[in-house]
NUKE-63865 format. One record per residue (C-alpha): residue number from 1; residue in three letters; x, y, z negated. Coordinates in steps of 0.1 Angstrom, whole numbers, m for minus. Layout:
REM NUKE-63865
<node i="NUM" aa="ALA" c1="X" c2="Y" c3="Z"/>
...
//
This chain:
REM NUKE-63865
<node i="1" aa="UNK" c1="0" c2="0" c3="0"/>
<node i="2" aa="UNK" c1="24" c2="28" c3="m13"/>
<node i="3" aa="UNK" c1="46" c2="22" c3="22"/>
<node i="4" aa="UNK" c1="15" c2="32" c3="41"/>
<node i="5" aa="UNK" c1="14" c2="66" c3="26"/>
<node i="6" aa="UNK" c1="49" c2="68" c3="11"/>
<node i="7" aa="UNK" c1="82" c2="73" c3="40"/>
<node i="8" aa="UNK" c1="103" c2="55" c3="18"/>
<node i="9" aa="UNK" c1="127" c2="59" c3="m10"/>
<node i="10" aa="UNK" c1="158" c2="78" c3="6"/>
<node i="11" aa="UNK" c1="166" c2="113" c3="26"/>
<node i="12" aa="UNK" c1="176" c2="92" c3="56"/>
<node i="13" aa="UNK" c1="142" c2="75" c3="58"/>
<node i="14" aa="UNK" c1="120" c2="104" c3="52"/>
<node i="15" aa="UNK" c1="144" c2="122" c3="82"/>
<node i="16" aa="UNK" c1="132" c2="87" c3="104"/>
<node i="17" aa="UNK" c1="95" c2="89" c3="94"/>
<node i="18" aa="UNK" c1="99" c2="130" c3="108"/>
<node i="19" aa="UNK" c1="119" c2="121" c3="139"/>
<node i="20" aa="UNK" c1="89" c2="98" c3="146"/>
<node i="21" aa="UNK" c1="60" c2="122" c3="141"/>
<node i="22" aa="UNK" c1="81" c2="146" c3="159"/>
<node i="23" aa="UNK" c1="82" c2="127" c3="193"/>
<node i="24" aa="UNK" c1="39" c2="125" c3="186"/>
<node i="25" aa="UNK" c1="37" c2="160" c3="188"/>
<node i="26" aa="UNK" c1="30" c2="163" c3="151"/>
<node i="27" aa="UNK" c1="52" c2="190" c3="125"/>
<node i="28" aa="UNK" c1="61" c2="179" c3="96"/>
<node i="29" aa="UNK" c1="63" c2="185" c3="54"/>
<node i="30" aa="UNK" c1="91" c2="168" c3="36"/>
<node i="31" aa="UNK" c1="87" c2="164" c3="1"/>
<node i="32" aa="UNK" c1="109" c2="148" c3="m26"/>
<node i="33" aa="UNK" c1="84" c2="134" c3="m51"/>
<node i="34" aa="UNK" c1="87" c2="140" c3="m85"/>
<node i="35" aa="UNK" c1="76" c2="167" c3="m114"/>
<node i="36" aa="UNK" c1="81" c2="178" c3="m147"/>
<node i="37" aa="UNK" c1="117" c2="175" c3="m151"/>
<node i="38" aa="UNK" c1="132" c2="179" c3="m186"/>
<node i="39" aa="UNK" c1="168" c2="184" c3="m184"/>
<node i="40" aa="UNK" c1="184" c2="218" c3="m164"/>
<node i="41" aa="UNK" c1="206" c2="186" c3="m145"/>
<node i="42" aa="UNK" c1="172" c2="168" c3="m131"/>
<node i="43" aa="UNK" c1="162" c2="200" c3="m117"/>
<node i="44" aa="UNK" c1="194" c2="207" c3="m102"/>
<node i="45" aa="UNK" c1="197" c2="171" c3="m85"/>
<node i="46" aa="UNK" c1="162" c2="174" c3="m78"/>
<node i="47" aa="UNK" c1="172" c2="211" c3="m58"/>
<node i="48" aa="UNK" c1="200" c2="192" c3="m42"/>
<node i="49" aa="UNK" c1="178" c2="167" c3="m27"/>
<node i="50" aa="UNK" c1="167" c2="196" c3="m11"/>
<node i="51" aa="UNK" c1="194" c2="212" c3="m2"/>
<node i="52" aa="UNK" c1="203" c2="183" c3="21"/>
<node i="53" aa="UNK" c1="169" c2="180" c3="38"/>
<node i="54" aa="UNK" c1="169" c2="217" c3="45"/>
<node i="55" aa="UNK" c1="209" c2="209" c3="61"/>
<node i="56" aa="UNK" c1="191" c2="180" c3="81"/>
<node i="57" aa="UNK" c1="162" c2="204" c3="97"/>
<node i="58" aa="UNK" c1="187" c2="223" c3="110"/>
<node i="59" aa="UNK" c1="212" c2="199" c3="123"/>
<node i="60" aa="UNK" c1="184" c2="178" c3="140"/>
<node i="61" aa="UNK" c1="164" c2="208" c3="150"/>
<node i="62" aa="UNK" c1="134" c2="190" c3="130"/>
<node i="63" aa="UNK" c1="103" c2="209" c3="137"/>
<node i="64" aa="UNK" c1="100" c2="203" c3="95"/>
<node i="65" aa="UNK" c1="96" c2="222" c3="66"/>
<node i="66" aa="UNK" c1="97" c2="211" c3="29"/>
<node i="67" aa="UNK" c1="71" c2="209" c3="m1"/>
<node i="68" aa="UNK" c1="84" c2="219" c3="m38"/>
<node i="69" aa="UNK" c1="68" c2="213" c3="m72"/>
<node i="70" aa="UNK" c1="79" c2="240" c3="m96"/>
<node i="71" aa="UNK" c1="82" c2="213" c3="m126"/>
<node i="72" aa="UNK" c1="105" c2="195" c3="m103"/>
<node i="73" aa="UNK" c1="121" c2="228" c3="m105"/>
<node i="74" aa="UNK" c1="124" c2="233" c3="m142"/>
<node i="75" aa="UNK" c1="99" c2="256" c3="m143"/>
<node i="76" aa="UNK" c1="89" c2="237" c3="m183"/>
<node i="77" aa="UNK" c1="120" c2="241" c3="m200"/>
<node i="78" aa="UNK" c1="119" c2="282" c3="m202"/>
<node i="79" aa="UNK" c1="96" c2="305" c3="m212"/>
<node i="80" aa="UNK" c1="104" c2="329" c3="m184"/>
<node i="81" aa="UNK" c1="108" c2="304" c3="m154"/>
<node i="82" aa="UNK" c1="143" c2="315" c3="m151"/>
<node i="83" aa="UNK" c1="155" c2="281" c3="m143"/>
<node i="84" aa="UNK" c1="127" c2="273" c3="m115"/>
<node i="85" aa="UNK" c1="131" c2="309" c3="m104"/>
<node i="86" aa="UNK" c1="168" c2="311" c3="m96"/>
<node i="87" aa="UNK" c1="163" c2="274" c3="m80"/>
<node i="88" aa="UNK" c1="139" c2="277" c3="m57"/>
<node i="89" aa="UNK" c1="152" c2="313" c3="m48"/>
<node i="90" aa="UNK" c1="184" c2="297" c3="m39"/>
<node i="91" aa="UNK" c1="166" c2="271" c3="m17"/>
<node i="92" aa="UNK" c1="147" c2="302" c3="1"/>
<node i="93" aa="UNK" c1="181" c2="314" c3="8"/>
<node i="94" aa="UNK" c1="188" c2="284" c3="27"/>
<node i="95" aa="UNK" c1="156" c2="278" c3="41"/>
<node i="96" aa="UNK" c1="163" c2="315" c3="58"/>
<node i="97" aa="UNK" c1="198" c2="301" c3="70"/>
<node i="98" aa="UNK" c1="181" c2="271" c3="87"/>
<node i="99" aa="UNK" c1="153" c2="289" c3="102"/>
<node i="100" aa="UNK" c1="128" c2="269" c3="83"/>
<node i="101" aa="UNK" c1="105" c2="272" c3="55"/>
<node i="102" aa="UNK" c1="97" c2="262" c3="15"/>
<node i="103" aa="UNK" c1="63" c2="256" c3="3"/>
<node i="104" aa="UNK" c1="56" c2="260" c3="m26"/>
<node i="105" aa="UNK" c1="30" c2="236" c3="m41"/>
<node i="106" aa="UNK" c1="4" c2="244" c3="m62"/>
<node i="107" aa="UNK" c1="0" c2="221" c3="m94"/>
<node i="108" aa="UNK" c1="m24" c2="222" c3="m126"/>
<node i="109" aa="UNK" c1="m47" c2="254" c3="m135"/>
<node i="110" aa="UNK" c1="m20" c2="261" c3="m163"/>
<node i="111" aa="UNK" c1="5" c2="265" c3="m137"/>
<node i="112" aa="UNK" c1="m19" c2="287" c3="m111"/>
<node i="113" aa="UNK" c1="m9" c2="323" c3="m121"/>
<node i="114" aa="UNK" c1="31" c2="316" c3="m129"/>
<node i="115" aa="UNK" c1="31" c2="298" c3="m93"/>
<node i="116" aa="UNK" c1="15" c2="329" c3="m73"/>
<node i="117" aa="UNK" c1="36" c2="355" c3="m94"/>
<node i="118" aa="UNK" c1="69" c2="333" c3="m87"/>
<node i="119" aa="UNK" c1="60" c2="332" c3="m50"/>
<node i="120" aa="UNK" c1="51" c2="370" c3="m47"/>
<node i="121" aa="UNK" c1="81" c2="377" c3="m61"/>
<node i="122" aa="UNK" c1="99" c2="361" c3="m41"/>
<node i="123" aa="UNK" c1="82" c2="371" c3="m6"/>
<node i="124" aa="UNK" c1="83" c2="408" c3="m19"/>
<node i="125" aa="UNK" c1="128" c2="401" c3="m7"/>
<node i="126" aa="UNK" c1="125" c2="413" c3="30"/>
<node i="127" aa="UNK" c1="146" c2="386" c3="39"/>
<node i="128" aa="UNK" c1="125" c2="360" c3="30"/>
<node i="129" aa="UNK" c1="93" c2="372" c3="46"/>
<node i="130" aa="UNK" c1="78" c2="343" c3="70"/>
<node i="131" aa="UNK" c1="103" c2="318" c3="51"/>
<node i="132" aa="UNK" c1="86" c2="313" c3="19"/>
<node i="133" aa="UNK" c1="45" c2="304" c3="10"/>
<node i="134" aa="UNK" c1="21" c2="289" c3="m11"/>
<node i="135" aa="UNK" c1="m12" c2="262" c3="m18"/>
<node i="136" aa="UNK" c1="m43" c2="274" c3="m30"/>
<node i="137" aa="UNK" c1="m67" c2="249" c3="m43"/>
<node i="138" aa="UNK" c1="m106" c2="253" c3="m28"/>
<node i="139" aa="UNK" c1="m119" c2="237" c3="m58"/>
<node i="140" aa="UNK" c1="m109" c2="267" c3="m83"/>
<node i="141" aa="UNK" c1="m135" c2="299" c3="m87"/>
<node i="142" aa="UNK" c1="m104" c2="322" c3="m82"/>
<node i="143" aa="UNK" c1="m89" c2="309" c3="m49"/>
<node i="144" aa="UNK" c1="m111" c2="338" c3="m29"/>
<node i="145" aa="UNK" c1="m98" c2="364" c3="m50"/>
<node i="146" aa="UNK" c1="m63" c2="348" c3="m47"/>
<node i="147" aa="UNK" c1="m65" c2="346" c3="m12"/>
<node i="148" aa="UNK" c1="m71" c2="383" c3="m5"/>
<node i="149" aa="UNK" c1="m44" c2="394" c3="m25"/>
<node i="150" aa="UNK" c1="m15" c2="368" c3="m12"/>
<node i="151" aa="UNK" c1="m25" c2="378" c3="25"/>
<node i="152" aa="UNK" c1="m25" c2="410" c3="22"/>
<node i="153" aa="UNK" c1="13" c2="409" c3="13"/>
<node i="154" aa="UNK" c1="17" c2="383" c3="46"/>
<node i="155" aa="UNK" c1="18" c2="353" c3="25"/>
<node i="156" aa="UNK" c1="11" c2="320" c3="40"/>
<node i="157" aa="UNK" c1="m15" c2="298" c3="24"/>
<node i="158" aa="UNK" c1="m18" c2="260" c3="29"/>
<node i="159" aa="UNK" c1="m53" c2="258" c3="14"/>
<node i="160" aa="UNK" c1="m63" c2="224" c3="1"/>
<node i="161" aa="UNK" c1="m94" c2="209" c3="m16"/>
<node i="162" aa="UNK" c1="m71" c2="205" c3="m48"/>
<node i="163" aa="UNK" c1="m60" c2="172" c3="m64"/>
<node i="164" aa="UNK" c1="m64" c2="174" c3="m100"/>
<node i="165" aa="UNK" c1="m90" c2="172" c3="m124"/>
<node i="166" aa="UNK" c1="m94" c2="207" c3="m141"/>
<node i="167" aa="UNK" c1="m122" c2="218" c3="m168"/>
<node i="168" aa="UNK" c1="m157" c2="231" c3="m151"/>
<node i="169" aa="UNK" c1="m153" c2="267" c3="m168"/>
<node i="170" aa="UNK" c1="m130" c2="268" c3="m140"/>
<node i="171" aa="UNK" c1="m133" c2="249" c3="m111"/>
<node i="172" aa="UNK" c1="m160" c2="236" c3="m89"/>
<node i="173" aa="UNK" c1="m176" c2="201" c3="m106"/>
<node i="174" aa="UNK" c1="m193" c2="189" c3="m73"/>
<node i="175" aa="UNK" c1="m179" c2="178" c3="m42"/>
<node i="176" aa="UNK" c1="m206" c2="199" c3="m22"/>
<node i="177" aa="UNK" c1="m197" c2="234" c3="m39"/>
<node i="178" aa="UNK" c1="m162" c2="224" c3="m33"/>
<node i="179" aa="UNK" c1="m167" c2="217" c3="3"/>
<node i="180" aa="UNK" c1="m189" c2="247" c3="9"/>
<node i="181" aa="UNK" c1="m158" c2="270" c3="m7"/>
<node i="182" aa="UNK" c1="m129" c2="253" c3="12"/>
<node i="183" aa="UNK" c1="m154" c2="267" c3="46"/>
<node i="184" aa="UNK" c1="m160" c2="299" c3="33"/>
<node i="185" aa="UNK" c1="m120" c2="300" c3="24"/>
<node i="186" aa="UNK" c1="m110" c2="285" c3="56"/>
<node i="187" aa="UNK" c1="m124" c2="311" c3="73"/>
<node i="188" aa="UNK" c1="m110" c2="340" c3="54"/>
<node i="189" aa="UNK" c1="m77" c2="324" c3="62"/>
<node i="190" aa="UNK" c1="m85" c2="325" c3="98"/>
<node i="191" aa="UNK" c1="m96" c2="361" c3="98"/>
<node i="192" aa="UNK" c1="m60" c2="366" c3="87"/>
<node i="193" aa="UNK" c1="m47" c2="344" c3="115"/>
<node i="194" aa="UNK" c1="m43" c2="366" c3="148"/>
<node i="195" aa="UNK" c1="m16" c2="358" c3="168"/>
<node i="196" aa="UNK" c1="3" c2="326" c3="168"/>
<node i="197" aa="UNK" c1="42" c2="338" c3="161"/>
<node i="198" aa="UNK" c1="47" c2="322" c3="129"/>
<node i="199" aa="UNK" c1="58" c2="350" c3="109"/>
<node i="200" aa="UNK" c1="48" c2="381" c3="128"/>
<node i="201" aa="UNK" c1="23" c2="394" c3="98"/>
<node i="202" aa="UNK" c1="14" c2="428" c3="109"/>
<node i="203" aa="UNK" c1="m14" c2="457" c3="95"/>
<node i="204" aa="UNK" c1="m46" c2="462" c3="111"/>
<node i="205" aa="UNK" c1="m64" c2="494" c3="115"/>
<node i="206" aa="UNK" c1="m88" c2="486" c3="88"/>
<node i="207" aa="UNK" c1="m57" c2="477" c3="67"/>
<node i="208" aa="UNK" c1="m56" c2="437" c3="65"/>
<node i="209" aa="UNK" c1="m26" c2="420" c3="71"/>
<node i="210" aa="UNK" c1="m29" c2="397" c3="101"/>
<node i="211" aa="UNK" c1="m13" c2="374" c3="119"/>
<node i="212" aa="UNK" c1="m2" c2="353" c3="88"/>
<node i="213" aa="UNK" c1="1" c2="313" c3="102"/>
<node i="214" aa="UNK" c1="m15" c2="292" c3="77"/>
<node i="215" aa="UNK" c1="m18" c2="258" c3="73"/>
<node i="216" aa="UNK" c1="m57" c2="238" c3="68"/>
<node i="217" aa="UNK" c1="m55" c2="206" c3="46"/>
<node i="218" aa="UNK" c1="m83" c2="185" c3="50"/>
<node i="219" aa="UNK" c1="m93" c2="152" c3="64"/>
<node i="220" aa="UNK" c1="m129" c2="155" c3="61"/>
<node i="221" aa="UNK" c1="m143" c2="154" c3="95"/>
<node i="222" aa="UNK" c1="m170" c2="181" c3="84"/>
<node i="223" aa="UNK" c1="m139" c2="204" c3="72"/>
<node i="224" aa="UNK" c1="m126" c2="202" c3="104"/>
<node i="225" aa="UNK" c1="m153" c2="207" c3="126"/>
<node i="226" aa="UNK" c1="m162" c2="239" c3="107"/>
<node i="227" aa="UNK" c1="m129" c2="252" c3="111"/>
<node i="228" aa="UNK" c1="m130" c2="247" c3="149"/>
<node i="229" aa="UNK" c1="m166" c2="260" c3="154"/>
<node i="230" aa="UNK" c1="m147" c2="288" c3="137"/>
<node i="231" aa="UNK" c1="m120" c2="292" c3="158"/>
<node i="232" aa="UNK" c1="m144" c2="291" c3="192"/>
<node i="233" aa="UNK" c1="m169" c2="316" c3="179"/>
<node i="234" aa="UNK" c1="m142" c2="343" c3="164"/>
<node i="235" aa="UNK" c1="m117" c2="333" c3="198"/>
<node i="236" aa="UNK" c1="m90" c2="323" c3="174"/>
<node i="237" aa="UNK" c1="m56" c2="309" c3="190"/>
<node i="238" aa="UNK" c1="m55" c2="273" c3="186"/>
<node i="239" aa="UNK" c1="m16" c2="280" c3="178"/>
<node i="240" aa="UNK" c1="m19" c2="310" c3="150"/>
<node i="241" aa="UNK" c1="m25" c2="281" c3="124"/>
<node i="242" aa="UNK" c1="m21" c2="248" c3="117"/>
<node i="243" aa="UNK" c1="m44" c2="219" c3="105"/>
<node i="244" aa="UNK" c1="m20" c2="197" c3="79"/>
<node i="245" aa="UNK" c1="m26" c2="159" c3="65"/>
<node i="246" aa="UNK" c1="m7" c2="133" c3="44"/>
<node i="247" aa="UNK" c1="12" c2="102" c3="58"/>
<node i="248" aa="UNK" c1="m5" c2="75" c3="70"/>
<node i="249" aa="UNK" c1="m36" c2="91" c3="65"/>
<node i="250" aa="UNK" c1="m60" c2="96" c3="92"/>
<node i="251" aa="UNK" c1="m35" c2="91" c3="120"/>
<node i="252" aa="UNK" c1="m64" c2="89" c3="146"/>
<node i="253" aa="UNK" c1="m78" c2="125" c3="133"/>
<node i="254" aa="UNK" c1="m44" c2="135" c3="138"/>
<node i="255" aa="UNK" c1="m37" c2="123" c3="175"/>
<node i="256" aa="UNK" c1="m71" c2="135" c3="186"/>
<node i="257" aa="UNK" c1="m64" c2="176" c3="173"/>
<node i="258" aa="UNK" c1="m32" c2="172" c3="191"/>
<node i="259" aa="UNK" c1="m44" c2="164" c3="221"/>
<node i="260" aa="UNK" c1="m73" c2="189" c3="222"/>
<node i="261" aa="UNK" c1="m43" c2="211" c3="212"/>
<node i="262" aa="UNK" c1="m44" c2="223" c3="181"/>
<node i="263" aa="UNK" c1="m12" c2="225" c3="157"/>
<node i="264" aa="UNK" c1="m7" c2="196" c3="133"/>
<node i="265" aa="UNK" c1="19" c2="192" c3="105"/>
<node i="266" aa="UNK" c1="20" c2="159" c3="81"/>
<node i="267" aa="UNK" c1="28" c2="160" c3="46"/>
<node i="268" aa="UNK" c1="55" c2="137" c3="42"/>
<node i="269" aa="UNK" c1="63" c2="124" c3="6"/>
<node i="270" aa="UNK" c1="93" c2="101" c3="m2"/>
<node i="271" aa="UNK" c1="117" c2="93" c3="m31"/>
<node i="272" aa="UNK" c1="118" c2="72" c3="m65"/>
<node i="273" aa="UNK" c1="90" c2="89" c3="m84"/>
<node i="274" aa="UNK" c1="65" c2="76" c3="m58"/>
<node i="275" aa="UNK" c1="49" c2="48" c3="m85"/>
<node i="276" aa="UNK" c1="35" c2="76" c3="m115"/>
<node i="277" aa="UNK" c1="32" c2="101" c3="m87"/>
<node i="278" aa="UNK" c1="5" c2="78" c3="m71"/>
<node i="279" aa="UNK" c1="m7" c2="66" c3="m109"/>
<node i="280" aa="UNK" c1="m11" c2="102" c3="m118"/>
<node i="281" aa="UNK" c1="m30" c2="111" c3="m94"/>
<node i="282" aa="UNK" c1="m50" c2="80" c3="m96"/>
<node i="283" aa="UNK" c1="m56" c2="83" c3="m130"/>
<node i="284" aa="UNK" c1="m67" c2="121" c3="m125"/>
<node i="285" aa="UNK" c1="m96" c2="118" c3="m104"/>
<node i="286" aa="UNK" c1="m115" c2="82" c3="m92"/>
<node i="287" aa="UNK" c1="m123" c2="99" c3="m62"/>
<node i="288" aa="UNK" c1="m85" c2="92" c3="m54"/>
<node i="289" aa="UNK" c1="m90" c2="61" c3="m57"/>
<node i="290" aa="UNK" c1="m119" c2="56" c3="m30"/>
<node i="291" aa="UNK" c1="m103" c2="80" c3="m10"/>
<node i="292" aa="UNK" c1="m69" c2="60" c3="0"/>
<node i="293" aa="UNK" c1="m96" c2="24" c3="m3"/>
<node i="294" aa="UNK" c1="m111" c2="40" c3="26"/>
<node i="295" aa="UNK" c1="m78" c2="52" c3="43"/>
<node i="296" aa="UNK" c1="m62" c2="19" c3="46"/>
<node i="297" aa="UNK" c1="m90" c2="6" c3="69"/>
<node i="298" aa="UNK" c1="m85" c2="32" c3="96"/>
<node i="299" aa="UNK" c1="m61" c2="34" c3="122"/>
//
């Protein structure tokens, strides 16, 4: 099961699995699992993993990008972040060097505000405009509000359903409210869309920031079609965003939007940590559970 959605346990295999999906027409996320580190040395070799993938985008002109956890980072064992901060700065750094780009993922609701202040501050460095971005979780009451502020400084959002199981004071409890959010959000998202050049975010007349390239997570059929209809009735270019998946999941859904052109990246997770990375998020929410059931039946 877990080499279905998991590209193996090294650097030189999750560099295969991209190589692959490259020659499908298909982008790709690399991501070194683990999280909460709890020693400044596991975050370092953690960054260094890093390090090494961003050296292998560039030397095998991977159309790739990477995924970081700030827990991976160190962002627990100071009050300030400073750990996590000077870390993931330093991969930015390299990330402009290699023409490429660091993600930064979004984890639990206690995490939400110091993740979005960490990546502001980091996009605010000129240099790093275009290079650096964030996920926003449909399923929380402040992602609108979140939105409108990140793209109005040209941040790119990967928005996402959102993965862990959070308190109902302050995120959606039902799938349908969830799924009727991640449309409305998907769509604000778009509005901010534009152009397609990847990091040409410029100022309207009316004063919003556009042409920020985004990425849509889903694999809901219904999420999909909505953001298409969307894309036809506003004239959107198909290239000025990006629908995104996980490995091994919904290969077919993935084929199909590249051949009907649209822009696809996969989300590519590898490494050691894969067994409590899968039982965490297992445990966090049954629906998990059905959902990767279901995924192993389709092609």
């Amino acid at each position: 099961m877990s080499s279905r959605f998991v590209a193996g346990m090294t650097v030189d295999e999750v560099l295969r699995a991209a190589e692959a999906i490259q020659q499908q027409g298909i982008a790709s996320t690399l991501d070194s699992l683990g999280e909460n580190v709890t020693t400044p040395q596991e975050a370092q070799r953690s960054a260094d993993i890093y390090h090494r993938l961003l050296d292998a985008i560039q030397s095998r002109r991977l159309n790739a990008n990477v995924s970081v956890k700030l827990t991976q980072m160190g962002m627990d064992l100071d009050t300030h972040h400073e750990q996590a901060r000077s870390i993931v700065s330093d991969l930015v750094d390299h990330a402009v060097a290699a023409n490429t780009f660091v993600r930064v993922d979004m984890e639990g609701c206690e995490y939400t505000q110091a993740t979005i202040d960490l990546v502001r501050a980091l996009h605010a460095k000129p240099a790093n405009r275009g290079h650096v971005g964030i996920v926003i979780q449909a399923y929380l009451y402040r992602s609108a509000a979140d939105i409108a502020a990140l793209t109005q400084e040209g941040i790119r959002i990967r928005l996402c359903k959102g993965a862990y199981k959070e308190p109902p004071d302050l995120a959606y409890p039902q799938k349908s409210h969830v799924d009727g959010n991640f449309v409305k959000l998907t769509r604000q998202l778009l509005d901010t869309a534009g152009n397609a050049n990847n990091d040409a975010a410029s100022v309207a007349n009316n004063g919003s920031v556009t042409g920020i390239y985004h990425g849509i997570a889903t694999h809901d059929d219904a999420m999909v079609e909505a953001a298409k209809s969307y894309v036809k009735e506003k004239n959107i270019d198909r290239h000025s965003f990006e629908f995104q998946m996980l490995y091994g999941v919904r290969r077919d859904l993935q084929r199909a939007l590249v051949a009907e052109g649209y822009n696809v990246r996969v989300y590519v997770p590898f490494g050691a940590e894969w067994y409590p990375y899968f039982m965490r998020r297992l445990a966090e929410r049954p629906a998990n559970v059905l959902f990767l059931a279901k995924n192993m039946l389709k092609s």
